[in-house]
C-alpha positions in Angstrom: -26.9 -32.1 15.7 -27.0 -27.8 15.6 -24.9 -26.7 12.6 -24.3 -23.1 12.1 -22.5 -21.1 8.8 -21.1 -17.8 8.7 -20.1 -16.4 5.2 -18.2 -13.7 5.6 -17.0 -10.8 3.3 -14.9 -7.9 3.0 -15.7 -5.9 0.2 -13.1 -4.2 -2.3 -14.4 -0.5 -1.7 -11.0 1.1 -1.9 -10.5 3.9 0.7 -13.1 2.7 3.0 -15.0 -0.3 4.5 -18.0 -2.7 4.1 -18.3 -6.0 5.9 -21.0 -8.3 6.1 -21.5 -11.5 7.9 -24.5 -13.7 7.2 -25.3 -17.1 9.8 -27.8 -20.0 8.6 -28.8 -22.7 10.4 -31.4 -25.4 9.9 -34.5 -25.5 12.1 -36.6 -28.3 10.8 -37.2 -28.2 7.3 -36.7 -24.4 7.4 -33.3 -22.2 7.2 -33.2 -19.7 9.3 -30.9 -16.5 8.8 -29.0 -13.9 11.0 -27.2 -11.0 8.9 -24.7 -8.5 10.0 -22.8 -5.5 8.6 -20.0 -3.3 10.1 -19.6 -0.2 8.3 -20.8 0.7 4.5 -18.6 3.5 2.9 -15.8 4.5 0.8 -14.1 8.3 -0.8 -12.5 6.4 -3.8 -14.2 6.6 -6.3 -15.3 4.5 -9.1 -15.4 1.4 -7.0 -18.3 -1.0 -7.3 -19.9 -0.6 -3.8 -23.3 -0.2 -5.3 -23.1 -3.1 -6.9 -21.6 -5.0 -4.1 -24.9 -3.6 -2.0 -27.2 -5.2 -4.5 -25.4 -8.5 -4.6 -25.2 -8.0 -0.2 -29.6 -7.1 -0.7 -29.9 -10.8 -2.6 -28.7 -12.9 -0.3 -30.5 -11.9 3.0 -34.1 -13.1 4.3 -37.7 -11.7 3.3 -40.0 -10.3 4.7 -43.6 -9.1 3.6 -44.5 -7.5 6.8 -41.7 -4.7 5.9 -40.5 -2.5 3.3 -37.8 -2.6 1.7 -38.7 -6.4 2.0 -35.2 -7.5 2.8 -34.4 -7.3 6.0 -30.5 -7.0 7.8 -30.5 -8.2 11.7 -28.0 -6.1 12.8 -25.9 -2.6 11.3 -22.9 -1.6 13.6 -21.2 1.5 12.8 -17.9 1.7 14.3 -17.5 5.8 13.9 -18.8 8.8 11.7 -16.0 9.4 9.2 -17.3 9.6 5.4 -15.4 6.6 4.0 -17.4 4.1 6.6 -20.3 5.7 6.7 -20.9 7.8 3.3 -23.1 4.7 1.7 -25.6 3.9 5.1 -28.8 6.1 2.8 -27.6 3.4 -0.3 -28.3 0.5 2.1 -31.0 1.4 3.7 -32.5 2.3 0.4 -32.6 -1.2 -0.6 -33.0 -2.9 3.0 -34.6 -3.0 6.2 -32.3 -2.6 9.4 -34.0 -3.8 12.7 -31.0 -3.1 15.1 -28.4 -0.1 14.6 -25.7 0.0 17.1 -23.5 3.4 16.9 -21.0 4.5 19.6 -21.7 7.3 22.4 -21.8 10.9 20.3 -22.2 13.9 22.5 -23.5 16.8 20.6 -19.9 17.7 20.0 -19.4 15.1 18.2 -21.6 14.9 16.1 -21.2 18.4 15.5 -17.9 17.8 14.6 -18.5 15.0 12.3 -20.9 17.4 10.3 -18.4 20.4 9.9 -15.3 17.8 8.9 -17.3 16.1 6.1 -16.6 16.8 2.5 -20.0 14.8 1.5 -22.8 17.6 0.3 -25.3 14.7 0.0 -28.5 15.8 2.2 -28.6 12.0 4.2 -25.0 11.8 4.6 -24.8 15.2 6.5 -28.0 14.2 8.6 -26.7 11.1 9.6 -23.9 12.9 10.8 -25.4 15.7 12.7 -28.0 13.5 14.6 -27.6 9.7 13.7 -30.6 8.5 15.9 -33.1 10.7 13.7 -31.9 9.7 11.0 -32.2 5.8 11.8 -35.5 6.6 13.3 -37.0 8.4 10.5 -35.8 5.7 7.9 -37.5 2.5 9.6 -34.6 1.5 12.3 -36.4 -0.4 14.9 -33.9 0.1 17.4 -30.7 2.0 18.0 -28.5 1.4 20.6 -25.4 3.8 21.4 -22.4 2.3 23.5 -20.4 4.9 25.4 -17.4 4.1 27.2 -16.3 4.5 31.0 -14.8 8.4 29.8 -17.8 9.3 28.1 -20.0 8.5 30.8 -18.1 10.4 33.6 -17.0 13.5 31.2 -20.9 14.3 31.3 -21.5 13.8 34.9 -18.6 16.0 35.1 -19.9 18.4 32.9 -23.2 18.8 34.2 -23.5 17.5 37.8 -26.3 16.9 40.0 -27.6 20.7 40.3 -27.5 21.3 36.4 -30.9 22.4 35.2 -32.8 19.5 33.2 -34.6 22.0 31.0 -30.6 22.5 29.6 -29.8 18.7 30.2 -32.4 17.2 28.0 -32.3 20.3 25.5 -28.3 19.2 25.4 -28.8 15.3 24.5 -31.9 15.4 22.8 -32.1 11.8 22.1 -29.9 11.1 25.0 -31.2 12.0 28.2 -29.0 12.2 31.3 -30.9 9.2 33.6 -29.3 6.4 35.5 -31.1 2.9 35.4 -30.8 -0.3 36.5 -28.7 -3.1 34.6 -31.7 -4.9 32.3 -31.7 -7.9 29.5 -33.7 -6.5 27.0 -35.1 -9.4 24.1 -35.1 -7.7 21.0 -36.3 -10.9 18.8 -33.2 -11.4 16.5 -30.9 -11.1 19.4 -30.6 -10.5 23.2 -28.4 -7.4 24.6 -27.3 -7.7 27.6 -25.0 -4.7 29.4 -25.6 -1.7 31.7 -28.0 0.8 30.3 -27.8 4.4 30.7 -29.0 7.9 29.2 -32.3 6.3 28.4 -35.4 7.0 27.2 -38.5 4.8 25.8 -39.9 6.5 22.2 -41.5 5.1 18.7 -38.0 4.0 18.5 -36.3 1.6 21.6 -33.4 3.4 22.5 -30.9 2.0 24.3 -27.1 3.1 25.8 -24.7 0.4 27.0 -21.9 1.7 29.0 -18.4 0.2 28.8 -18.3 -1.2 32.8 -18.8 -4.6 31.4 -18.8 -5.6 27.3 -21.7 -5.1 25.5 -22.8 -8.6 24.3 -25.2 -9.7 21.4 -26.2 -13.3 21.6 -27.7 -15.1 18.6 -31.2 -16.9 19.6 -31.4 -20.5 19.5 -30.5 -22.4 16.8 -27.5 -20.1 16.1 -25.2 -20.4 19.0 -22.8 -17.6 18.3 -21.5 -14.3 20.2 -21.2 -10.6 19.5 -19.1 -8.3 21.4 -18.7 -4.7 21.9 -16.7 -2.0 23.2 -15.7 1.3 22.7 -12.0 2.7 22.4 -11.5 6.0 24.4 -11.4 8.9 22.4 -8.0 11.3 22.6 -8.8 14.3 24.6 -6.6 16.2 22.5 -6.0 20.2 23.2 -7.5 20.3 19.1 -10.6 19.0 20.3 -11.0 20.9 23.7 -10.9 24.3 21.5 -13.2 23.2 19.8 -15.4 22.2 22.3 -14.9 25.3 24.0 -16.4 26.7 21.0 -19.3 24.8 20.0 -20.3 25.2 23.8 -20.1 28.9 24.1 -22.3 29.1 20.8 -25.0 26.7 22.2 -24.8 29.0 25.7 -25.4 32.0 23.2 -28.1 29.9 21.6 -30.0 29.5 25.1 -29.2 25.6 24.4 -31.4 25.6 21.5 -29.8 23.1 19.2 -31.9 24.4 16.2 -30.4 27.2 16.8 -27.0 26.1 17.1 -27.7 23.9 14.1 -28.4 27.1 11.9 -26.1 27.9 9.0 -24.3 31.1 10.7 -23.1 28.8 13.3 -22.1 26.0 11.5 -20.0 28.3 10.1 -18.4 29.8 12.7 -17.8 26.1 13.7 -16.4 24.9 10.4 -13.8 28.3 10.3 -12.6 27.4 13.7 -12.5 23.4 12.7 -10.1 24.9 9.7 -7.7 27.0 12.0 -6.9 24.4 14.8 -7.2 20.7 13.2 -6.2 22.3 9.3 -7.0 19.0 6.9 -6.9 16.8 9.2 -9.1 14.8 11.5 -9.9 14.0 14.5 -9.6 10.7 16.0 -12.4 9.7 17.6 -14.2 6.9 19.8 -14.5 3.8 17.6 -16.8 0.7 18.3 -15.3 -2.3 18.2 -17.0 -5.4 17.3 -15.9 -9.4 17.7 -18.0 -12.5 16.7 -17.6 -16.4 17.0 -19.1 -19.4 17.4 -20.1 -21.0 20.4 -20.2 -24.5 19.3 -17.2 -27.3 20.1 -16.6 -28.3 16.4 -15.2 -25.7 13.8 -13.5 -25.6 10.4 -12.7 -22.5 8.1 -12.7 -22.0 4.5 -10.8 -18.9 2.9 -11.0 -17.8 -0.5 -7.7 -16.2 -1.2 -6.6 -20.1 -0.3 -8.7 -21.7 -3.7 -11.3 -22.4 -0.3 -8.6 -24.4 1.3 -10.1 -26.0 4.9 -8.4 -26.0 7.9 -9.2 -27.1 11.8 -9.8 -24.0 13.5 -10.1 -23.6 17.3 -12.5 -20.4 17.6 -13.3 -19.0 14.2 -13.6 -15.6 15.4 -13.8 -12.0 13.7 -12.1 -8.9 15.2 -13.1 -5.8 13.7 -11.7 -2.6 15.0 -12.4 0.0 13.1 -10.2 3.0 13.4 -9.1 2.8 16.3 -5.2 3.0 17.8 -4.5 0.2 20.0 -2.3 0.4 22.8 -0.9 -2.5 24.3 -3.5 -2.1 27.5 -5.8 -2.5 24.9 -5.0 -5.9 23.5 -4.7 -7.0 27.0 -7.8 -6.3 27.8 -9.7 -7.5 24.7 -7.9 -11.1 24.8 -9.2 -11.6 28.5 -12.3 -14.4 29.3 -13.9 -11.3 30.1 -12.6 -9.0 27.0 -14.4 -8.4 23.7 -12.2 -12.2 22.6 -12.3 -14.4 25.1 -10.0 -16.9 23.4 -6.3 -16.5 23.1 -6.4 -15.5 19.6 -8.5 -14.1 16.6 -8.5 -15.8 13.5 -9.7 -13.3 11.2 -8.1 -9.9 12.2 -9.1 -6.2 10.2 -6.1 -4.1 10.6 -7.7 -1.1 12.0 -7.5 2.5 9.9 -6.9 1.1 7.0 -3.5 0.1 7.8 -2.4 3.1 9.6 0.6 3.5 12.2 -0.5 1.1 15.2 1.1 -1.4 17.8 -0.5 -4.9 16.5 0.6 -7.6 19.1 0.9 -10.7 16.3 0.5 -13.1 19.3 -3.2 -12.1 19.4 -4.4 -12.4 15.7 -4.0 -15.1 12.6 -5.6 -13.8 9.5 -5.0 -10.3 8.8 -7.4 -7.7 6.4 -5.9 -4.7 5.2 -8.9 -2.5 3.4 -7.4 0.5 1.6 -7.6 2.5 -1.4 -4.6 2.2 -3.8 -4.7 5.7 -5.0 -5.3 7.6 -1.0 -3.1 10.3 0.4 -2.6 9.2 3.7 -0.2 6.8 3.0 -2.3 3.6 4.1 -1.2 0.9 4.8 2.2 2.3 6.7 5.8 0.4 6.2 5.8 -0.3 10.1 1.9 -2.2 10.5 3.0 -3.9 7.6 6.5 -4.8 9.2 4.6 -5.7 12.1 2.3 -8.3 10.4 5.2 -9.8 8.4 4.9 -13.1 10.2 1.0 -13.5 9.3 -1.2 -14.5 6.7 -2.0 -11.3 5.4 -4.8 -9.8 2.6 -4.4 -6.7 0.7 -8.3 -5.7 0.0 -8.5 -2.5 -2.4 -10.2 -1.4 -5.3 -8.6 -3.1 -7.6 -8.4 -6.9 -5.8 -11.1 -9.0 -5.5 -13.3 -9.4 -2.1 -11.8 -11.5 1.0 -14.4 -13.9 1.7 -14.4 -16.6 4.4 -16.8 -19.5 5.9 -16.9 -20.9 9.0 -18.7 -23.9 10.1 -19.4 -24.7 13.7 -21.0 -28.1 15.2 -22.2 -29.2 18.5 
């Protein structure tokens, strides 16, 4: 009979978020291992996220044929703010990542990202301004953007069919404006399986899924469990037009030379104008969502805020969000046998942005995570998500609380 365990954790990092989900299954007289984290970051400070890294580093497989010689399956990064992304050069430090999947950034984006950041740390600011380099040059094997239905047709938009590929390809850089066919690519850990786009073969396999159908990560046999992806659209906001306007007519000045445009005169120019129209604020942005569950008959879950109480369990599945605001379109089309959860409900549930003014349909979700820092000024978590989860199980994960771990154990 095929057994699978996922051990689960949400880490106290305060103002931020690290998650990490590690399956095991026995093959013979061997255990064999499939590890996961969604975001790795935090801005309060004096939390123990280092530590909580190291203790992360001990319990995954090794490897001789790499280095670091601990290796993590699978990094998902659900958007480029500092507090979920401001540790990635801490873990990769200590680990080696075969798969990074990031969503869709256009070099606006990313741009953006760059000139809102507080973090003066050399990789933090790299990651930002061109995150593909940045997994390539530190021993990624593959990255793999997801973009959603807008993103895709805002850049044929954009260019169109006559633009000039010299400008094109000097534009995306690492994300060339091709169509191809649909493809299952094997990547060894796991199989992806969506609709390809904007892409290009290099040292690194690089790979964009588009949001016409969900992106879907299936563990290879023994395993028998599911990952699913998708992308929230991004506001088109009249903030972020301005400031696209701007960084645009600087590249046109710059004869589309992103080194150029990348120089510290522009940046700038660009982090003056961020000031005037967004002020200390950010921008909302595209977040990548991410679900996982077993796809076995049999399945019990353990909590540890419950002294590791067991209970019968009909899908065992993780929702995490990230930051993104959820309409109720959106929860719709998630709990659909086609959505990112294609049961009626998800067990264990991360309130996205920390808590942050949303619509959370209760009918959809059990367990609920709240990550948040105790001491941050945005006033996470807000009186009305809270009110809204009243009739739920619900965790309070901060700096000062201990982790929320869980296990679930799935049969044939």
């Amino acid at each position: 009979m095929g057994e699978t365990r996922c051990e689960a954790k949400f880490y106290p990092v305060g103002q931020g978020l690290f998650y990490s989900a590690i399956l095991s299954t026995k093959v013979g007289r061997t255990t064999r291992h499939f590890s996961v984290v969604y975001d790795c970051g935090t801005i309060t400070k004096d939390t123990s996220i280092c530590e909580d890294i190291k203790e992360f580093k001990k319990k995954l497989s090794t490897s001789n044929e790499v280095k670091p010689h601990k290796v993590l399956d699978l990094l998902v990064i659900s958007h480029f703010h500092d507090d979920h992304v401001n540790y990635i050069p801490e873990l990769l430090k200590r680990v080696h990542v075969k798969t990074v999947m990031i969503p869709f950034c256009t070099l606006e984006d990313r741009i953006l990202n760059y000139v809102s950041s507080e973090n003066e740390d050399q990789e933090v600011q790299d990651l930002l301004l061109d995150p593909v380099r940045y997994f390539q040059n530190n021993g990624a094997e593959q990255v793999i953007t997801y973009s959603s239905i807008e993103d895709e047709q805002n850049l044929r938009d954009y260019w169109g069919d006559d633009a000039d590929k010299k400008n094109r390809e000097s534009y995306y850089q690492y994300y060339p404006f091709e169509q191809v066919e649909p493809t299952s690519t094997n990547t060894g850990s796991c199989y992806i399986v969506g609709q390809p786009s904007f892409s290009r073969k290099t040292a690194l396999t690089f790979i964009t899924l588009t949001a016409q159908q969900y992106g879907l990560f299936t563990t290879e046999d023994p395993f028998g469990w599911e990952f699913r992806f998708t992308v929230t659209k991004k506001e088109n906001t009249g903030e972020y037009r301005r400031l696209k306007a701007c960084i645009m007519n600087l590249l046109q000045d710059c004869g589309y030379d992103q080194e150029k445009l990348f120089s510290k005169e522009n940046i700038a120019k660009i982090r003056k104008e961020y000031g005037k129209i967004v002020g200390e604020g950010r921008l909302n942005e595209n977040s990548l969502v991410c679900s996982h569950f077993p796809k076995k008959e049999k399945i019990l879950t353990f909590s540890s805020y419950c002294d590791y109480c067991c209970r019968p369990s009909h899908n065992g599945c993780t929702l995490l969000p990230g930051d993104c605001s959820l309409t109720e379109r959106d929860w719709k089309d998630f709990f659909s046998p086609s959505g990112i959860v294609p049961q009626e409900y998800a067990q264990y549930f991360l309130v996205p942005h920390h808590g942050a003014n949303n619509e959370i349909l209760c009918r959809y979700v059990s367990d609920c995570i709240v990550c948040y820092g105790i001491r941050n000024t945005y006033g996470h978590p807000a009186f009305k998500t809270m009110e809204q989860l009243y009739c739920r199980p619900v965790y309070l994960v901060n700096e000062t609380t201990t982790a929320f771990s869980y296990t679930v154990f799935s049969s044939d």
